[in-house]
N, C-alpha and C positions, 0 to 999 in steps of 0.2 A: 596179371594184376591190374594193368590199367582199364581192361574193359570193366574187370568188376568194381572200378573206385567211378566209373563213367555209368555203370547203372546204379550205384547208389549214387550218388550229385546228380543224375537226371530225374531220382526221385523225388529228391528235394533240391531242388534246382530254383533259383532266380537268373536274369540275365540281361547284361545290356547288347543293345545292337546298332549299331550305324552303317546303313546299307546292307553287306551282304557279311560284314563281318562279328560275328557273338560272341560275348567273350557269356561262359553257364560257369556257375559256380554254386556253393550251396547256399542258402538264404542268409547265411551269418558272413561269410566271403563280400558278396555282392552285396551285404548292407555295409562293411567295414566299407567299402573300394567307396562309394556312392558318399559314404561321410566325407570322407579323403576329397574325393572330385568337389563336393563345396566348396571345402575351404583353400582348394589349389585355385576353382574358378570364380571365387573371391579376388584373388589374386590377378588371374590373368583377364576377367572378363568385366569385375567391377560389380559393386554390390546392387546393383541396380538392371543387369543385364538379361536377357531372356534365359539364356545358359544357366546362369547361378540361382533365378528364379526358378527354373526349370527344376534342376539338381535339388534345389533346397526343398521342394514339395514332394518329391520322391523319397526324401529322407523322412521327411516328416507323416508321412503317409507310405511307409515302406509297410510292404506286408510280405508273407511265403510263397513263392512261385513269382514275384512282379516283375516286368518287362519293362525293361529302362530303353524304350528306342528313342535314338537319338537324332532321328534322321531331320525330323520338321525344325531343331531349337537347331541343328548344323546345317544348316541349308546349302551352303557353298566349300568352294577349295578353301579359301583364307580363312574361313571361322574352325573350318576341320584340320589343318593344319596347326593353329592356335589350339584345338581342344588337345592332338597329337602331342604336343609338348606339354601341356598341361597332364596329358596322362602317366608321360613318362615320368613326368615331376611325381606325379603321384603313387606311382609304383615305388621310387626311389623311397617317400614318404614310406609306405606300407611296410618295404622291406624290413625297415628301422624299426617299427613297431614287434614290440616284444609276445605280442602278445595272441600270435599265429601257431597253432598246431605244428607240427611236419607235414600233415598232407597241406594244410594250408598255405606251408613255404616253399611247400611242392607247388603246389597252383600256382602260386608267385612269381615262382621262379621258368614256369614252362606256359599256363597259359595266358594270363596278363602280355607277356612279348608275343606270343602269337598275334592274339588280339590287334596290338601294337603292328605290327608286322600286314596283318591283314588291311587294316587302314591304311596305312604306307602304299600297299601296293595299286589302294586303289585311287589314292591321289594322282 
């Protein structure tokens, strides 16, 4: 079952990335996660920062299949640490939301911490 739920989300697939870690999801996943990262990096980065500037023009110009990389707006250990808690804040956020499929709280629940996971290991 999971290959076949992994060729349909790579057909309609958007994704972010930071270094070697991606988190693919389908275009309506990755545009909810990306809303979420705004207003968590509101929060932690400040309404004026390249990050929340960053995030806010991806949202606003989100389209099908787009590639959130994140590598140039996290340059370093300490701002990708900081994004690191911001995410998990934001997964926490998402969980909460009512308004996620089952494959979607399936995604939630399994690829969002990989993702998480992936970055961890590479700090």
């Amino acid at each position: 079952m999971r290959a076949a739920a992994e060729l349909c989300v790579r057909a309609m697939s958007a994704s972010i990335t930071l270094g070697n870690a991606r988190l693919i999801g389908t275009n309506g996943a990755i545009e909810a996660c990306v809303a979420v990262l705004v207003t968590q990096a509101q929060h932690a980065f400040g309404m004026e920062s390249d990050v929340t500037k960053f995030l806010i023009a991806r949202k606003e110009r989100f389209f099908p299949g787009l590639w959130v990389a994140l590598d140039d707006v996290l340059p370093d250990v300490v701002v990708r640490k900081k994004f690191l808690e911001m995410l998990q804040e934001s997964l926490k956020e998402m969980e909460g939301q009512q308004n996620w499929t089952e494959v979607g709280r399936e995604w939630l629940r399994t690829e969002v911490p990989a993702f998480i996971a992936e970055i961890e290991s590479a700090l």
